[in-house]
C-alpha positions as CSV (number, residue, x, y, z in Angstrom):
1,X,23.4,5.8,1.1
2,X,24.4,7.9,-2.0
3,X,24.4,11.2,-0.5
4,X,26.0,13.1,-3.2
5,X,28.0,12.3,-6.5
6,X,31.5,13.9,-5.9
7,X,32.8,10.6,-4.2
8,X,36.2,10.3,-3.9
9,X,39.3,12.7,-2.4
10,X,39.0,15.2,0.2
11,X,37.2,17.4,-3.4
12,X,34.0,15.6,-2.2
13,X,33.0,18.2,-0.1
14,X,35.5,21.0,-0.5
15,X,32.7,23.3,-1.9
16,X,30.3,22.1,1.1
17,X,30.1,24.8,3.1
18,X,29.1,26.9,0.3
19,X,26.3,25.0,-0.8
20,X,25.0,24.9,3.1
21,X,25.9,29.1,2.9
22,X,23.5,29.4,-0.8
23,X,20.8,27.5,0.2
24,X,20.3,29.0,3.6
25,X,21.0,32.7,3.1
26,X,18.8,32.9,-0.5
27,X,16.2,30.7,1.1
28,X,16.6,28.8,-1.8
29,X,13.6,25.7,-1.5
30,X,14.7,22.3,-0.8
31,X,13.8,19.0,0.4
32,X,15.2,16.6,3.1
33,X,18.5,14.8,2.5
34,X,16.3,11.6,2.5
35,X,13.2,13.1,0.6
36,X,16.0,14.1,-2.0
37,X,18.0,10.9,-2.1
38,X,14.2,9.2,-3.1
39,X,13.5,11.7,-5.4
40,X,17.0,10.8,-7.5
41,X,16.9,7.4,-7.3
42,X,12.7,6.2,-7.4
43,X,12.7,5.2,-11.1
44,X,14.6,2.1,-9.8
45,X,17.7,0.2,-10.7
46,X,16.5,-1.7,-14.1
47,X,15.6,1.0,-16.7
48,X,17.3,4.3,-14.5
49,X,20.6,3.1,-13.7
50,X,22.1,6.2,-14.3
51,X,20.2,7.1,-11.0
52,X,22.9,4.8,-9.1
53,X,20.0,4.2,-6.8
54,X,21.5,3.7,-3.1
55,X,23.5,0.5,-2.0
56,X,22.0,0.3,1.7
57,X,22.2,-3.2,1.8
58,X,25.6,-3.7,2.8
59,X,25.8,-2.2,6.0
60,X,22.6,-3.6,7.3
61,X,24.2,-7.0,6.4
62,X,26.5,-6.2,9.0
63,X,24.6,-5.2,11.8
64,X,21.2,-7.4,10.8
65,X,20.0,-9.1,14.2
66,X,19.8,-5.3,15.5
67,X,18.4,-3.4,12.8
68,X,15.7,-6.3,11.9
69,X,13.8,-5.4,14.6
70,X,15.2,-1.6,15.9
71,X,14.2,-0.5,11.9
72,X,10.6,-0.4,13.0
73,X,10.6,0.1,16.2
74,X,12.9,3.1,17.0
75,X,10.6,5.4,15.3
76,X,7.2,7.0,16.7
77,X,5.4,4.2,17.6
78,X,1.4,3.9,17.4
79,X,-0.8,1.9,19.3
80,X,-1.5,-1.2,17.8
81,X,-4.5,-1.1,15.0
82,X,-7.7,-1.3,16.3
83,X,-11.0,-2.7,14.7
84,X,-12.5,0.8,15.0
85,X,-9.3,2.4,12.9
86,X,-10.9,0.3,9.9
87,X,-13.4,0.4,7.1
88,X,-14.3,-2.9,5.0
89,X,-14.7,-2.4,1.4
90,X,-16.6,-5.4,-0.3
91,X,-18.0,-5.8,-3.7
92,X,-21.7,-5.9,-4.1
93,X,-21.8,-7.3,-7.6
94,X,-20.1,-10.7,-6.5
95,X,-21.9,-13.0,-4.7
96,X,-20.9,-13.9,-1.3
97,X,-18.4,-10.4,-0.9
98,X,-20.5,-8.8,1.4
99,X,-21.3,-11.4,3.6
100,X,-17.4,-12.1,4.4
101,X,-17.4,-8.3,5.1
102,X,-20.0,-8.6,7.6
103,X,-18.7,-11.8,8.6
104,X,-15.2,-10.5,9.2
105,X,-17.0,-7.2,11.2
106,X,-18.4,-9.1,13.5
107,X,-15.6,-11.3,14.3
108,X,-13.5,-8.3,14.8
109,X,-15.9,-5.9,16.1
110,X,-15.1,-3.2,13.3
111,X,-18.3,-0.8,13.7
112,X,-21.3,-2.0,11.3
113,X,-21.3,1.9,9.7
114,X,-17.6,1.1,8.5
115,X,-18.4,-1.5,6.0
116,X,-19.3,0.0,2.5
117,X,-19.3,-1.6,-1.1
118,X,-17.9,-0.5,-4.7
119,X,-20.2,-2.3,-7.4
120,X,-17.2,-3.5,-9.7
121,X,-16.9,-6.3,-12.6
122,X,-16.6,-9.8,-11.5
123,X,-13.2,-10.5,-12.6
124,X,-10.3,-10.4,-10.7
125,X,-8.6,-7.6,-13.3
126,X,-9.7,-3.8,-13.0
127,X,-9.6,-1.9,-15.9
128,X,-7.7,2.0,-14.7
129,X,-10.5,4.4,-16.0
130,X,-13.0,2.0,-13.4
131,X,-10.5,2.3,-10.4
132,X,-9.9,6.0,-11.1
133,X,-13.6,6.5,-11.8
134,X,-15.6,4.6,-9.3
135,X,-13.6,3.2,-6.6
136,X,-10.9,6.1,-5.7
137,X,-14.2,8.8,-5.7
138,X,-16.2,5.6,-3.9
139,X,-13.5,5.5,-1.2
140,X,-13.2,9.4,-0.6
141,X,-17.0,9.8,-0.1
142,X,-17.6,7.2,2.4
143,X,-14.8,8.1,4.5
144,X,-16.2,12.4,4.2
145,X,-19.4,11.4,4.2
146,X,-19.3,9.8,7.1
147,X,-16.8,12.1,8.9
148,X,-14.0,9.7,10.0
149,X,-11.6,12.5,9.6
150,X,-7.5,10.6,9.9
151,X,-9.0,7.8,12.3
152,X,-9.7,5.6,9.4
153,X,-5.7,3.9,9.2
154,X,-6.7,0.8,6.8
155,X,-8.9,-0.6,4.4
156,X,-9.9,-4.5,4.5
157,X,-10.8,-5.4,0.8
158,X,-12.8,-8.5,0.7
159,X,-13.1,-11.5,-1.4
160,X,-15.0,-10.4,-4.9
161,X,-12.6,-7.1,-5.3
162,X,-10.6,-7.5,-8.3
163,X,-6.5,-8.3,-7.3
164,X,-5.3,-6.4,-10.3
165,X,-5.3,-3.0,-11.5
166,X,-4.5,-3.2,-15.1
167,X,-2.0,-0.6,-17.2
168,X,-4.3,3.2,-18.6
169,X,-5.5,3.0,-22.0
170,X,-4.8,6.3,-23.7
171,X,-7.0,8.2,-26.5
172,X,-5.9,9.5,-29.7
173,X,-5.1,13.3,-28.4
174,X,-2.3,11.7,-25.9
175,X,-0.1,11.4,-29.2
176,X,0.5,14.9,-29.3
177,X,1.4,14.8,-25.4
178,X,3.8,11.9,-26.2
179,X,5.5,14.0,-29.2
180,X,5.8,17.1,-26.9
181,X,7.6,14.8,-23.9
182,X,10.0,12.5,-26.3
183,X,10.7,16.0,-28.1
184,X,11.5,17.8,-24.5
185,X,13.7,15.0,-23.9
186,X,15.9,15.1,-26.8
187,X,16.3,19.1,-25.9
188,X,16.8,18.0,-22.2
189,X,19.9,15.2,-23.1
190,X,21.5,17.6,-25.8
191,X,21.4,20.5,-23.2
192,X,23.1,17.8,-20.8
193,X,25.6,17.4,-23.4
194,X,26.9,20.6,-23.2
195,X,26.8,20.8,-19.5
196,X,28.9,17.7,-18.9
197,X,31.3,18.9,-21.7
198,X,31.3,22.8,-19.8
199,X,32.2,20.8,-16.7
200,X,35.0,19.3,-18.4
201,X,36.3,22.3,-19.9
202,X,36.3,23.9,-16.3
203,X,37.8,20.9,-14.9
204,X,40.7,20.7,-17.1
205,X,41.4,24.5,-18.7
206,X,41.6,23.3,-21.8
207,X,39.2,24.4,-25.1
208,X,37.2,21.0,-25.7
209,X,35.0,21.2,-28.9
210,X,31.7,21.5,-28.1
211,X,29.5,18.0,-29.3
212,X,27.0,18.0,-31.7
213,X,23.8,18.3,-30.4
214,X,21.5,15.1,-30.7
215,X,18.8,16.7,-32.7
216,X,20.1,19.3,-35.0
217,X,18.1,21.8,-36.3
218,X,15.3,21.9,-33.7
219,X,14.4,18.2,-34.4
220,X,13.4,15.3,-32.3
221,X,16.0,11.9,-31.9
222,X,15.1,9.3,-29.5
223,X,17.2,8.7,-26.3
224,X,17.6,5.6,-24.9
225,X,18.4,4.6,-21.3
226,X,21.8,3.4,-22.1
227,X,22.5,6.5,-23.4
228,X,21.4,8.4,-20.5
229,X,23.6,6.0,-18.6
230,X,27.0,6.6,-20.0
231,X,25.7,10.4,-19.9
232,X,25.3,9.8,-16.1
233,X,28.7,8.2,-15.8
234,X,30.7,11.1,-17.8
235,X,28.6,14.0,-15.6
236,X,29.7,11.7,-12.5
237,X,33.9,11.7,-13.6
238,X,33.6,15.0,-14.8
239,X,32.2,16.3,-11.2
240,X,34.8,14.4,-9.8
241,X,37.8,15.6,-11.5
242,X,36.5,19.5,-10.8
243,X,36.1,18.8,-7.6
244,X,39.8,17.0,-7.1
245,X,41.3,20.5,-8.9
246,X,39.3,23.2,-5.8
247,X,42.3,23.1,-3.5
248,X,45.5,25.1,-4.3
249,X,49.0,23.8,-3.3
250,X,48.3,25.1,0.0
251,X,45.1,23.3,0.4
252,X,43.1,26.6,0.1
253,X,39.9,26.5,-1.3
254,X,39.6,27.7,-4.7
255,X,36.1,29.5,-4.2
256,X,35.8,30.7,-7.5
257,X,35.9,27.0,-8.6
258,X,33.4,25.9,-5.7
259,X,30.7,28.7,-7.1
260,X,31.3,26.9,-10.6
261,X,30.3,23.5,-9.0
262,X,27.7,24.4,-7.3
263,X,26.5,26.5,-10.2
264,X,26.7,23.0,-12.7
265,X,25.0,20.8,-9.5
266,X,22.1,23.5,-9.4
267,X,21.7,23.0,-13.7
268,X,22.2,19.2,-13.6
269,X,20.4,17.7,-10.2
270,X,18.1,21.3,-10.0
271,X,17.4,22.7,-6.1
272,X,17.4,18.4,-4.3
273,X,20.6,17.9,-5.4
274,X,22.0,21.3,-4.3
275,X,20.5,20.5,-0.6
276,X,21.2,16.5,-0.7
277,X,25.1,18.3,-1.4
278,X,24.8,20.6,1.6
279,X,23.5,18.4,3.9
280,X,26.1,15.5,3.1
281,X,28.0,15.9,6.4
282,X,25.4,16.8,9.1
283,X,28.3,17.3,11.7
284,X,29.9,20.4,9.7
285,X,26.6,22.1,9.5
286,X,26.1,24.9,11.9
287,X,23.1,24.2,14.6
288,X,21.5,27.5,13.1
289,X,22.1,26.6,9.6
290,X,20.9,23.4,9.6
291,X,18.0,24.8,11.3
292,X,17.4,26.9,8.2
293,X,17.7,24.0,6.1
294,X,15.4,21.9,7.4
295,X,12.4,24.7,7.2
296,X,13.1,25.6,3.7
297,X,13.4,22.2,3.0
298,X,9.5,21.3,4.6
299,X,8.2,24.2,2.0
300,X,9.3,22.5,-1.0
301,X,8.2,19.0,-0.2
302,X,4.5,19.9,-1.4
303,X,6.0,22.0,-4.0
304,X,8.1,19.1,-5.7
305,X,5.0,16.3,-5.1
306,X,3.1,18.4,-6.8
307,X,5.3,19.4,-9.5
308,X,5.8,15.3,-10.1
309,X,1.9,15.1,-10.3
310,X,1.5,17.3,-12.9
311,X,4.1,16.3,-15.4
312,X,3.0,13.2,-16.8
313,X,0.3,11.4,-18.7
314,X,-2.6,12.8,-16.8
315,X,-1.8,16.6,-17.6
316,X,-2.6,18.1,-20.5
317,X,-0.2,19.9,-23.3
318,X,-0.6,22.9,-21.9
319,X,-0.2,21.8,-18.5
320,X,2.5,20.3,-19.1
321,X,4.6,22.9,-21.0
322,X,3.9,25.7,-18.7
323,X,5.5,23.5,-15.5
324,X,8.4,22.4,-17.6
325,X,10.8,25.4,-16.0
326,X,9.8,24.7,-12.7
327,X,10.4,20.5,-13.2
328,X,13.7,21.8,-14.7
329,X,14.2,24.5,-11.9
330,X,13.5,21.8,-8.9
331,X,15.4,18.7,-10.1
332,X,17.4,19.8,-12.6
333,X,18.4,18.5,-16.4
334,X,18.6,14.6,-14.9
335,X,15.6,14.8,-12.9
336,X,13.9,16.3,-16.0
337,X,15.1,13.1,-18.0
338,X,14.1,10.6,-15.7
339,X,10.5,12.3,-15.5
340,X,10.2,12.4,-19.2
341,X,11.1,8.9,-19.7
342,X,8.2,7.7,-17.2
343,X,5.9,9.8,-19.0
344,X,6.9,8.0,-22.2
345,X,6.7,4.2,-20.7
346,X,3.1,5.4,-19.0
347,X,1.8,6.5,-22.7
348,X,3.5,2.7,-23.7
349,X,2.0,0.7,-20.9
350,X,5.2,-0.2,-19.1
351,X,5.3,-0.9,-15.4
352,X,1.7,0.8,-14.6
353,X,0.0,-2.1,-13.9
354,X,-0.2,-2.6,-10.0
355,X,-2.3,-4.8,-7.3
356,X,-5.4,-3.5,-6.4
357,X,-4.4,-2.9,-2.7
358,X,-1.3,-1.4,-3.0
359,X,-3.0,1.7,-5.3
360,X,-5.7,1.6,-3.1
361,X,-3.1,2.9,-0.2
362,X,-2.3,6.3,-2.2
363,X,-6.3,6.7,-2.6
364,X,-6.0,10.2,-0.7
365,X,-3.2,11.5,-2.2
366,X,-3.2,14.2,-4.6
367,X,-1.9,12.8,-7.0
368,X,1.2,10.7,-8.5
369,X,2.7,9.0,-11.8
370,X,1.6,5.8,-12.7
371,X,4.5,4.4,-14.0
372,X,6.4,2.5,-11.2
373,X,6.2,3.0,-7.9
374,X,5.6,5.7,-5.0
375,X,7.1,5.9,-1.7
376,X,5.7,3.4,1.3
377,X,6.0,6.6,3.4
378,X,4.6,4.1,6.4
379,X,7.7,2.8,6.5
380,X,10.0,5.0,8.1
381,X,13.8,4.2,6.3
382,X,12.5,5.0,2.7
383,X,10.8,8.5,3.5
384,X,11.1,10.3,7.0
385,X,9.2,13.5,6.5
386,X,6.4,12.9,3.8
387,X,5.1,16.2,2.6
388,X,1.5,16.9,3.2
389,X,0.4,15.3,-0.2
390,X,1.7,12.5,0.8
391,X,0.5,11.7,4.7
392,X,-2.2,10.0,3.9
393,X,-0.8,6.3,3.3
394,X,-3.3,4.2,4.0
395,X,-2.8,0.6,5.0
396,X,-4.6,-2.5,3.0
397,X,-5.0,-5.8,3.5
398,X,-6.9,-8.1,2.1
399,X,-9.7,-10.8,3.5
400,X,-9.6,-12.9,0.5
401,X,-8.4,-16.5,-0.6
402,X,-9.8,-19.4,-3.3
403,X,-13.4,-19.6,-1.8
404,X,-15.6,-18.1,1.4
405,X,-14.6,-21.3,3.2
406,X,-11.5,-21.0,3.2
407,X,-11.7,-17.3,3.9
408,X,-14.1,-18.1,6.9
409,X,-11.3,-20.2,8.0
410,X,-8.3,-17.4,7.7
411,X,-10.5,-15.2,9.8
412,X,-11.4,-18.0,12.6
413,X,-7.8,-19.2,12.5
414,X,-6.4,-15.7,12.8
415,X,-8.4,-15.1,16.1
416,X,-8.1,-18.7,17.5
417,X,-4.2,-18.4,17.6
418,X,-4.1,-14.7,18.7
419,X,-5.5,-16.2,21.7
420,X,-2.3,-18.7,22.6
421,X,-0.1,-17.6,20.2
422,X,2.0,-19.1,17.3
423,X,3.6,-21.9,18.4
424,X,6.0,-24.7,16.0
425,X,8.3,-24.9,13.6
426,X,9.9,-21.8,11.0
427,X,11.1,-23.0,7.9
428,X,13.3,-20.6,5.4
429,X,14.3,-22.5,2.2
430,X,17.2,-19.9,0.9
431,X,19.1,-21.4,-1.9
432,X,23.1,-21.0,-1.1
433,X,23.6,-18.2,-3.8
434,X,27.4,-17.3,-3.9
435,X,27.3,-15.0,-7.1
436,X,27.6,-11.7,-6.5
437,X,24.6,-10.4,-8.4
438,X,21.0,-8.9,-7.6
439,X,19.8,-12.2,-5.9
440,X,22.5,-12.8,-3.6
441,X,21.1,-10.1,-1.4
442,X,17.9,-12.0,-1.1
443,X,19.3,-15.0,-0.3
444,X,20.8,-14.0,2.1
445,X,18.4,-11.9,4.1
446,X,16.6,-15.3,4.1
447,X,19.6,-16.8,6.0
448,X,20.1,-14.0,7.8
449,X,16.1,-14.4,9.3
450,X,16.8,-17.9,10.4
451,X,19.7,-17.3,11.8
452,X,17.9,-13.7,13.8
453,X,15.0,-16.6,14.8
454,X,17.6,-19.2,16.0
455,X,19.8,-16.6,18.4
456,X,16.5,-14.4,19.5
457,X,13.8,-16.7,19.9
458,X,12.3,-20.1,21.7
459,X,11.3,-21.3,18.1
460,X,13.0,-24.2,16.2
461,X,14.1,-23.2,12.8
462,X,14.9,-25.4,9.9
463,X,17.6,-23.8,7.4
464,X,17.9,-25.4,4.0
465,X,20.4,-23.8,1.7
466,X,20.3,-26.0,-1.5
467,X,19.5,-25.4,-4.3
468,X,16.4,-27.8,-4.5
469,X,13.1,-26.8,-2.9
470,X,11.4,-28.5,0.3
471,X,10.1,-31.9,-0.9
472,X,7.1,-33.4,0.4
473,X,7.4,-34.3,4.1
474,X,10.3,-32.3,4.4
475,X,8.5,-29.8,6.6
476,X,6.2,-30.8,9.6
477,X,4.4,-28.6,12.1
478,X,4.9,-25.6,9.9
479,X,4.3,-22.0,12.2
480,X,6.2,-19.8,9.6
481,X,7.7,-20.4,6.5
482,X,10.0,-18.2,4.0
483,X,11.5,-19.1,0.8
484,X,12.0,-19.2,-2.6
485,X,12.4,-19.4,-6.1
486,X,9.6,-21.7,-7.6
487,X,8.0,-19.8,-10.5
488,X,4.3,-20.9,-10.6
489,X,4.6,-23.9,-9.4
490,X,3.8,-24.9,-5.5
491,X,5.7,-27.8,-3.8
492,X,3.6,-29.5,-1.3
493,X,6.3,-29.4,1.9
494,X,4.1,-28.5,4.4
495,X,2.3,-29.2,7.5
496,X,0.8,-26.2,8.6
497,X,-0.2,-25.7,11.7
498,X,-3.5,-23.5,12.4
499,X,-2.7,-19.5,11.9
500,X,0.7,-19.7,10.2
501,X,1.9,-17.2,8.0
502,X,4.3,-18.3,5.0
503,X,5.6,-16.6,2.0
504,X,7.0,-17.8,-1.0
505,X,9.1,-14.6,-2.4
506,X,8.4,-15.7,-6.6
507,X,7.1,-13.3,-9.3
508,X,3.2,-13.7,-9.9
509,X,2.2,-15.3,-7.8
510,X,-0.5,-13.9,-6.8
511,X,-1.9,-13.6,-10.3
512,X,-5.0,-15.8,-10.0
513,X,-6.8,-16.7,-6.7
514,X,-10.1,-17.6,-7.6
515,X,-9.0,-20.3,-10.5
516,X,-8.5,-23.9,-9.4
517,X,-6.6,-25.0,-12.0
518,X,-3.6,-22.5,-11.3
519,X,-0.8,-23.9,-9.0
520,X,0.3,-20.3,-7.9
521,X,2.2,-20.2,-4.7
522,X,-0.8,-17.6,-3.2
523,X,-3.8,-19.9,-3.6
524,X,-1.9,-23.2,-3.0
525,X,-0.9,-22.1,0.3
526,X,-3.7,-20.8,1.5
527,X,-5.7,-24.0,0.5
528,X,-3.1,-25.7,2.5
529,X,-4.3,-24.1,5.5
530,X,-2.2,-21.0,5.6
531,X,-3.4,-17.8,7.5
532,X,-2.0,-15.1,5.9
533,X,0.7,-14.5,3.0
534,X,1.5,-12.1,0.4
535,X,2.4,-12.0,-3.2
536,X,2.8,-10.4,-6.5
537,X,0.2,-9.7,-9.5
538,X,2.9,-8.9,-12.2
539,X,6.9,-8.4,-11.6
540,X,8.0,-6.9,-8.4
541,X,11.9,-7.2,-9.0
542,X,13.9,-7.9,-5.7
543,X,13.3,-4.4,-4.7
544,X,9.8,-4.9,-4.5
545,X,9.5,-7.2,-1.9
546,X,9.8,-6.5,1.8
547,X,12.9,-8.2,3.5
548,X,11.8,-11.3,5.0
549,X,14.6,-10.6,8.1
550,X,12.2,-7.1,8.9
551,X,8.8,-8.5,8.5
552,X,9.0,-11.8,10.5
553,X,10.9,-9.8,12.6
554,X,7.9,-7.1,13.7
555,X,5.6,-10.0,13.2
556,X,7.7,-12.2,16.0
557,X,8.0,-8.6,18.0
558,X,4.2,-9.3,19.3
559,X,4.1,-5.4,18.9
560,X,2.6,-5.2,15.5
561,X,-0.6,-6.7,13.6
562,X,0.2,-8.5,10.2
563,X,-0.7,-4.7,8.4
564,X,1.1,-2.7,10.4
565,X,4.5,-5.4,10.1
566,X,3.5,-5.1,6.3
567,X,3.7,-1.8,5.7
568,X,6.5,-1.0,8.3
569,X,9.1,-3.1,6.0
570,X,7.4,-2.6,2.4
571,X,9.3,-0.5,-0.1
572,X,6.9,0.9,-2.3
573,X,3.1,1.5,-3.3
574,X,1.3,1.5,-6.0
575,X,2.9,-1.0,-7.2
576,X,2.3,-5.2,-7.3
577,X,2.3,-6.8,-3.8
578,X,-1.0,-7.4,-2.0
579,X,-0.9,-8.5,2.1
580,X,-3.7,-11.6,2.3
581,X,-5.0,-12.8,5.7
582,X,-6.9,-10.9,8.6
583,X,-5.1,-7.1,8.9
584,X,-5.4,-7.5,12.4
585,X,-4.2,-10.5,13.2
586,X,-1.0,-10.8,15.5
587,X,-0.1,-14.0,16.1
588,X,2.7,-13.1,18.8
589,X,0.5,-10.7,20.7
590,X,0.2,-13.0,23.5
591,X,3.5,-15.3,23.6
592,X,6.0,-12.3,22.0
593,X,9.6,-13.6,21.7
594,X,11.4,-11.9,24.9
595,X,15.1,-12.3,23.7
596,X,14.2,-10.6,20.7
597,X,12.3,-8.0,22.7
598,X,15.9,-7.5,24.9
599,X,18.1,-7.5,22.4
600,X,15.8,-4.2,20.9
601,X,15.9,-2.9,24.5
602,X,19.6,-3.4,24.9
603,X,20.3,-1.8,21.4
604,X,18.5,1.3,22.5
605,X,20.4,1.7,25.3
C-alpha cells in the first residue's frame, strides 16, 4: 500500500523518526496508518488521481489461493448470522411486499416483532429527500422503539422496496454554498502553489520566483482535476528531491531539513498524513511510542468522521466556513481539495446516486458525503479500526427478484440446498485480457477463482478464456457461475441447478427487476432459476465490485451466510451494488470444501 509519498532512496524515511518523536510528545491527533491511507485515497482512482489510490493488487496476485480465503477469516470471527440478528423491512404500499416478508419469517424463523414496513412509492427509484425523510428515521425508530440495542446485524429488504436511490435535488440557497466551496478551492490550489514551489526552493537553495496565484485579486478561477493532478505529481518530485538532499556526506541527518519536511507534510496532507509518515515502518517504532500513537490516533477517528460530515452539501454556509480551519488543520491543503471537489460534484449530481441497500447499511451512522462512496468497514482489509461513528455497518440483502413466485422459490431453494449442500458444476467465463490496463486485474481474479476452486475443492470447474461468452448449452448442471463482460444483454448458457449462486460482473445490471421486457443480467438469471446474485443500479467501476476469488471463496468456506461473504469482500457502501437472494442462505454449510478449509489451517500455522 502507499504508505507515504517520499518513495524512493534511503530520503524516504530519513526524517521518520522525527515525525514518530512530534506526533507522540505534542499529542498531536491522528488516525490509524490504514484509517489514514482511506482517508487519502477514498475519492477513487477516476476523477482523484492525484490521490494515487493504493496498488494492493499486485501482491495479492501472488499469494491468491492463501489470502482468498485467510482475508476473511484471520480476523475476529462471529458466529454465523442468525434469524434472530434480523429485521425484515417490506413495503406496505405494494401489493404482495409484506406477504414475502412474512413468508420469508417464517421460513427462517426471524421473530414476527422484527418485521416492520416503510410506506414508499411503487417504483423501483427513490427520490433522496424520501429516503432521508421516511425510511432512514423509519429504520431508527423501529430498531429504538423496540429496543434491539447492536443485536440487530442486517436488514432483509423485500420485494416492493425501490432498488435505487436516486442523486439530491438542491434548492435555490445551495448556490451560494456552491460559490463559497468552488471559491475555497481556488484559495486552497493557489495556496498549494506556493507550498510546492517553497518545497522546491528548500530542496534546491536556489531563489525560484514565486507563481502567480490562480485567482488574482481575491477572485474565484475554476480548478479542474487535471490540474490538481499535475499539482499532485510536482508536490510528489518536489518531496522527493528534499528528502534525497537530508543526509550530509557523512550520512548524518540534516535535522534542520527533516523539521522542514515535516513542517510542509503537516501543511499539505494536514495531521493523517503526518501519522500515515510516522507509522511507515512499524519495526523502527519504539513499543512505547507506538503505544502512544495508536491512542492519539483512536481520538481523532470520531474527530475527522465528523469533520468529513460536516463539510459538504448538507451543511450550511456558516457551518461550513467555521470548520474550514479544522478540515484544513486535519488533512491538510490536498485533503481540503479533494473535499471541496466532492462537495462541488454533490451540488452537480455526480456519483450520488446509489442502490437502495447499500445506503441502507450506513442508516446509523452519523453522517457522511454523498458523493461516492464510504468505507465497507465490515470488511476487515479496507478499514481496521472504524471510529465510533462509523461501527454501526449494517448488513443488507435483499429478498427480491421479477415476481413473488420466483421470490417464493429463491427462499425454498435457499433452504432445500442448505440441507445437502451445493453440489455441480462452477463455471467462470474470464475473457484472456493481456493489456495491461484497469480490466486486466479483473480478469484475472476470475482465473485466479477457478484455478483456487480446481486445487482446493471436490468441484469440477469449467474455465473459458475467450473472448466470446458461454453460448447456449455450453454450460450444464450449473452450481456457481462468474463471469463477464455482457452489457445488458443475457446469454442463455445455463443449466442451473436448484440454489446456485451466479454473477455476471457488468455495469447495470441490476437496473430494472420488475420489467419483463429488460434482458439485464439480474432478472434473467434469476428467472433462470438462480438463488442468489448481485449487481449494479448505475456504474460501479472495477473497484466497486467484490473480487470474485474472495467471495466464492467465503461462500465455498461453509463458514459464512451469503451476507456475511458479501460484505466480508465488498469495497464500499453507499454506493451501487445490491446482494439478491435469502441473507441467510449458506449453501456450503453442510458439505464445506475441506482442502480449502486445510489450506486456511495450514496458512495459519
Amino acid at each position: 500500500m502507499c504508505r507515504h509519498f517520499l518513495a524512493g532512496g534511503s530520503g524516504g524515511t530519513v526524517w521518520h523518526s522525527q515525525a514518530v518523536e512530534a506526533l507522540t510528545s505534542h499529542g498531536l491527533p491522528a488516525a490509524p496508518a490504514d484509517r489514514a491511507t482511506h482517508q487519502m485515497m477514498r475519492a477513487g482512482t477516476r476523477s482523484q488521481g492525484y490521490c494515487h489510490i493504493a496498488r494492493v493488487g499486485r501482491l495479492c496476485r501472488r499469494v491468491v489461493f492463501v489470502w482468498a480465503v485467510v482475508f476473511a477469516m484471520t480476523q475476529a470471527v462471529r458466529a454465523e448470522l442468525r434469524p434472530d440478528e434480523c429485521v425484515i423491512l417490506f413495503n406496505p404500499a405494494y401489493t404482495g411486499s409484506e406477504d414475502i416478508a412474512r413468508y420469508y419469517a417464517a421460513k427462517r424463523s426471524v421473530p414476527g416483532d422484527q418485521i416492520f414496513g416503510i410506506a414508499l412509492p411503487l417504483g423501483e427509484t427513490l427520490a433522496r429527500s424520501r429516503y432521508e425523510k421516511d425510511v432512514v428515521p423509519g429504520l431508527r425508530r423501529f430498531l429504538k422503539g423496540n429496543k434491539f440495542g447492536s443485536r440487530i446485524r442486517c436488514v432483509v429488504t423485500c420485494h416492493g422496496v425501490p432498488l435505487k436511490v436516486n442523486a439530491p435535488v438542491f434548492d435555490q440557497t445551495a448556490a451560494a454554498h456552491l460559490r463559497s466551496v468552488k471559491a475555497e478551492l481556488s484559495r486552497t490550489v493557489d495556496r498549494l502553489e506556493r507550498l510546492v514551489d517553497e518545497i522546491q526552493r528548500s530542496a534546491v537553495s536556489i531563489a525560484l520566483e514565486p507563481r502567480s496565484p490562480y485567482a488574482p485579486d481575491g477572485g474565484t478561477r475554476e480548478v479542474s482535476q487535471d490540474e490538481m493532478r499535475r499539482l499532485y505529481t510536482r508536490y510528489r518530485a518536489a518531496q522527493q528531491l528534499h528528502a534525497q538532499s537530508l543526509r550530509d556526506a557523512k550520512g548524518e541527518i540534516d535535522r534542520a531539513g527533516a523539521e522542514r519536511v515535516l513542517q510542509f507534510v503537516g501543511r499539505a496532507e494536514g495531521k493523517l498524513g503526518l501519522l500515515q509518515h510516522a507509522m511507515q515502518d512499524r519495526a523502527s517504532i519504539a513499543p512505547e511510542a507506538f503505544e502512544r500513537l495508536q491512542k492519539v490516533s483512536r481520538r481523532i477517528s470520531a474527530e475527522a468522521v465528523e469533520l468529513d460530515a460536516s463539510t459538504g452539501p448538507r451543511s450550511s454556509v456558516d457551518v461550513f466556513k467555521d470548520r474550514l480551519p479544522r478540515v484544513r488543520e486535519m488533512f491538510g491543503l490536498f485533503g481540503l481539495a479533494k473535499r471541496l471537489f466532492l462537495c462541488i460534484d454533490a451540488y452537480q449530481g455526480r456519483d450520488t446516486e446509489s442502490s437502495f441497500d447499500s445506503e441502507l447499511s450506513l442508516a446509523l451512522w452519523d453522517g457522511y458525503p454523498l458523493t461516492r462512496w464510504q468505507p465497507n468497514t465490515l470488511n476487515p482489509t479496507v478499514v481496521r479500526e472504524p471510529s465510533e461513528s462509523q461501527s454501526r455497518t449494517l448488513m443488507v440483502g435483499r429478498i427480491d427478484g421479477p415476481t413473488p413466485k420466483i421470490v417464493r422459490r429463491m427462499i425454498d431453494d435457499a433452504i432445500a440446498t442448505e440441507r445437502v449442500g451445493l453440489k455441480g458444476t462452477v463455471y467462470v467465463d474470464a475473457r484472456g485480457l493481456t493489456a495491461n490496463d484497469g480490466y486486466l486485474k479483473g480478469d484475472k481474479d476470475l482465473i485466479q477463482f477457478a484455478e483456487m476452486v480446481q486445487r482446493f475443492t471436490d468441484l469440477p470447474v469449467v474455465l473459458d478464456r475467450r473472448e466470446s461468452l458461454f453460448q447456449p448449452g455450453d454450460c450444464p448442471n450449473v452450481a456457481i457461475y462468474c463471469g463477464w463482460y455482457s452489457l445488458g444483454q443475457y446469454v442463455d448458457a445455463f443449466d442451473f441447478v436448484p440454489g446456485a449462486v451466479a454473477a455476471h460482473l457488468a455495469s447495470f445490471e441490476l437496473v430494472k427487476l420488475r420489467d419483463p421486457s429488460d434482458p439485464y443480467w439480474c432478472k434473467e438469471l434469476l428467472k433462470d432459476g438462480v438463488c442468489a446474485t448481485f449487481g449494479a443500479v448505475a456504474e460501479p467501476y472495477l473497484e466497486g465490485f467484490p473480487s470474485p476469488t474472495r467471495f466464492f471463496g467465503s461462500v465455498l468456506s461453509g463458514r459464512y451466510t451469503l451476507v456475511e461473504a458479501f460484505y466480508r469482500c465488498k469495497p464500499c457502501n453507499s454506493w451501487r451494488l445490491s446482494l439478491l437472494g435469502d441473507p441467510l442462505y449458506n449453501p456450503f454449510k453442510n458439505n464445506p470444501q475441506p482442502k480449502l478449509i486445510e489450506m486456511y489451517e495450514s496458512a495459519m500455522k
